[in-house]
C-alpha positions as CSV (number, residue, x, y, z in Angstrom):
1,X,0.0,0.0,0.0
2,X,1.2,3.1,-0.9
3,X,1.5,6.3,1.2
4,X,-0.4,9.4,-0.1
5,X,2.0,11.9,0.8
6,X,-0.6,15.2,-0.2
7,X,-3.3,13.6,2.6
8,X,-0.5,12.3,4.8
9,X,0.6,16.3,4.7
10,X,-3.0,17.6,5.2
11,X,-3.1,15.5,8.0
12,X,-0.2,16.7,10.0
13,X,-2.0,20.6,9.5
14,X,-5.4,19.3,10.7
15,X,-3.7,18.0,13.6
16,X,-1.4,20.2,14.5
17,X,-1.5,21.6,17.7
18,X,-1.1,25.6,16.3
19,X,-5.1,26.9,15.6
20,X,-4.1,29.1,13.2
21,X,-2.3,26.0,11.1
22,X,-5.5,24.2,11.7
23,X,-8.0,26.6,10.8
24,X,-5.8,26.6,7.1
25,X,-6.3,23.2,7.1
26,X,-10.5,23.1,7.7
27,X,-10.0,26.3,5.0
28,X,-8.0,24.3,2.4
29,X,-10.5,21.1,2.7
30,X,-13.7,23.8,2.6
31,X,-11.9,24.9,-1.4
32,X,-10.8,21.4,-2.2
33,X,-15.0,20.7,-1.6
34,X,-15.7,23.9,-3.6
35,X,-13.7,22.8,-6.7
36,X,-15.5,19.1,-7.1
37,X,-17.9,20.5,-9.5
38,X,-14.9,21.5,-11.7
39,X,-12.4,19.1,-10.9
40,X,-15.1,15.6,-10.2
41,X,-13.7,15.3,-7.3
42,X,-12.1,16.5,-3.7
43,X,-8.6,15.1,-3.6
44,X,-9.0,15.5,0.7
45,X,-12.1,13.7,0.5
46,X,-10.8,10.6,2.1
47,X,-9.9,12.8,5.6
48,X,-13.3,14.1,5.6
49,X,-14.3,12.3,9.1
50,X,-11.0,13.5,10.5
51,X,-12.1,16.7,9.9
52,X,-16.1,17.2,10.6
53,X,-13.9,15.3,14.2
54,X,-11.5,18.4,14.3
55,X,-14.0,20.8,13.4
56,X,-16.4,19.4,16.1
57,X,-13.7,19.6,18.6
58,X,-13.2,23.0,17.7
59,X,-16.8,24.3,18.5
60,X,-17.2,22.3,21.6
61,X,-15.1,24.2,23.5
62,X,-14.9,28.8,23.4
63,X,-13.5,30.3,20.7
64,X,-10.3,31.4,20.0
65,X,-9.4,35.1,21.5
66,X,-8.0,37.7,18.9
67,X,-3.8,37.5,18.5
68,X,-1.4,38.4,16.2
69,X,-2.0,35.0,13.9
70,X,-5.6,34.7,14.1
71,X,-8.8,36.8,14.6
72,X,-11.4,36.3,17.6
73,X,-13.6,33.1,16.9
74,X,-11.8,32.2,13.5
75,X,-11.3,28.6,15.1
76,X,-15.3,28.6,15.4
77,X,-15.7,30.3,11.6
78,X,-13.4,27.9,10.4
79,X,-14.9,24.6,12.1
80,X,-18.3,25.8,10.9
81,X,-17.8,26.7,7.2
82,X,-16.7,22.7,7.0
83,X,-19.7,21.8,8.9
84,X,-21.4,23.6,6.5
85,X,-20.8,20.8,4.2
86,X,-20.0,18.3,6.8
87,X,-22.3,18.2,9.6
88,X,-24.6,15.3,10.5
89,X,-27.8,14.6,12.6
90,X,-25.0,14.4,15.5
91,X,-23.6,17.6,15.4
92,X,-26.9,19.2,15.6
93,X,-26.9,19.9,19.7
94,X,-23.0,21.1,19.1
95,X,-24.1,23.4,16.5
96,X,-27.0,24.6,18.6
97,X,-25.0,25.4,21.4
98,X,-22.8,27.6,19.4
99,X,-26.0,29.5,18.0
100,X,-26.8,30.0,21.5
101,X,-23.8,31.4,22.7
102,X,-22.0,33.2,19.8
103,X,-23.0,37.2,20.1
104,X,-20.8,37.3,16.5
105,X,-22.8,37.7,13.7
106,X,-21.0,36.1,10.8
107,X,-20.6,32.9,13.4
108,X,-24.1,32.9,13.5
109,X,-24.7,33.1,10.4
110,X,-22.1,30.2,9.4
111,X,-23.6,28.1,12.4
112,X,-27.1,28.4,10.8
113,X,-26.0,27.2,7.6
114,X,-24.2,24.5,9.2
115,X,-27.5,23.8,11.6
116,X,-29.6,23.4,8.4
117,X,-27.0,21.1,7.0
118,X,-27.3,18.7,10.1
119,X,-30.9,19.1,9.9
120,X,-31.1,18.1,6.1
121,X,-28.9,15.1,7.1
122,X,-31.2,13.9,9.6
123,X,-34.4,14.5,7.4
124,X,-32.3,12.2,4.3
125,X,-31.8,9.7,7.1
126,X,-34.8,9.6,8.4
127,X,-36.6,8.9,4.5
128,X,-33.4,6.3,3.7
129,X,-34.5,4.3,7.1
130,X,-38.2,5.2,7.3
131,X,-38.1,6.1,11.2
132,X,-37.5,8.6,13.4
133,X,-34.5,6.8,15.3
């Protein structure tokens, strides 16, 4: 089996213990999603449960103050714009807590989007199985 040295590299970023690092990461996966209409295809794809995993760990817990590297609540903007795309019937109470706590305006906004996303997952879920479960 070979190593995929591209994902293997995207994977250190996501990973890494810097924010700002990982925020470029959870930015570069949200453009490699964006292209798949042009391209047929996200090359990062295959990491995409590592990171709707980062990105939850990311809003679960207060967002990032304002420093030099990063501006206040990127980490949450960042997190949410892959949720946006991401997010499952599981990361609904997450998302939700966010919306309840957040007094910024464009991370409400993002965490709406992202909310909706959840709740579309659960309603395809929901038809696919036939329940409510």
């Amino acid at each position: 089996m070979s190593v995929d040295i591209p994902l293997q590299a995207f994977g250190a970023l996501l990973h890494s213990a810097n924010i700002p690092t990982v925020c470029r990461a959870l930015n570069m996966y949200q453009v490699a999603a964006a292209y798949t209409q042009l391209s047929g295809g996200n090359p990062l794809e295959p990491m995409a449960d590592d990171v709707r995993q980062v990105a939850r760990e990311i809003i679960s817990r207060p967002p990032v103050e304002a420093s030099d590297d990063i501006q206040a609540g990127f980490d949450h903007l960042s997190a949410l714009n892959v949720l946006t795309m991401l997010a499952e019937p599981a990361d609904a109470d997450l998302i939700a807590a966010v919306l309840d706590s957040t007094q910024d305006e464009q991370i409400r906004a993002v965490a709406s989007l992202a909310a909706n996303t959840a709740l579309a997952a659960d309603t395809a879920r929901r038809k696919v199985t036939g329940g409510e479960g």
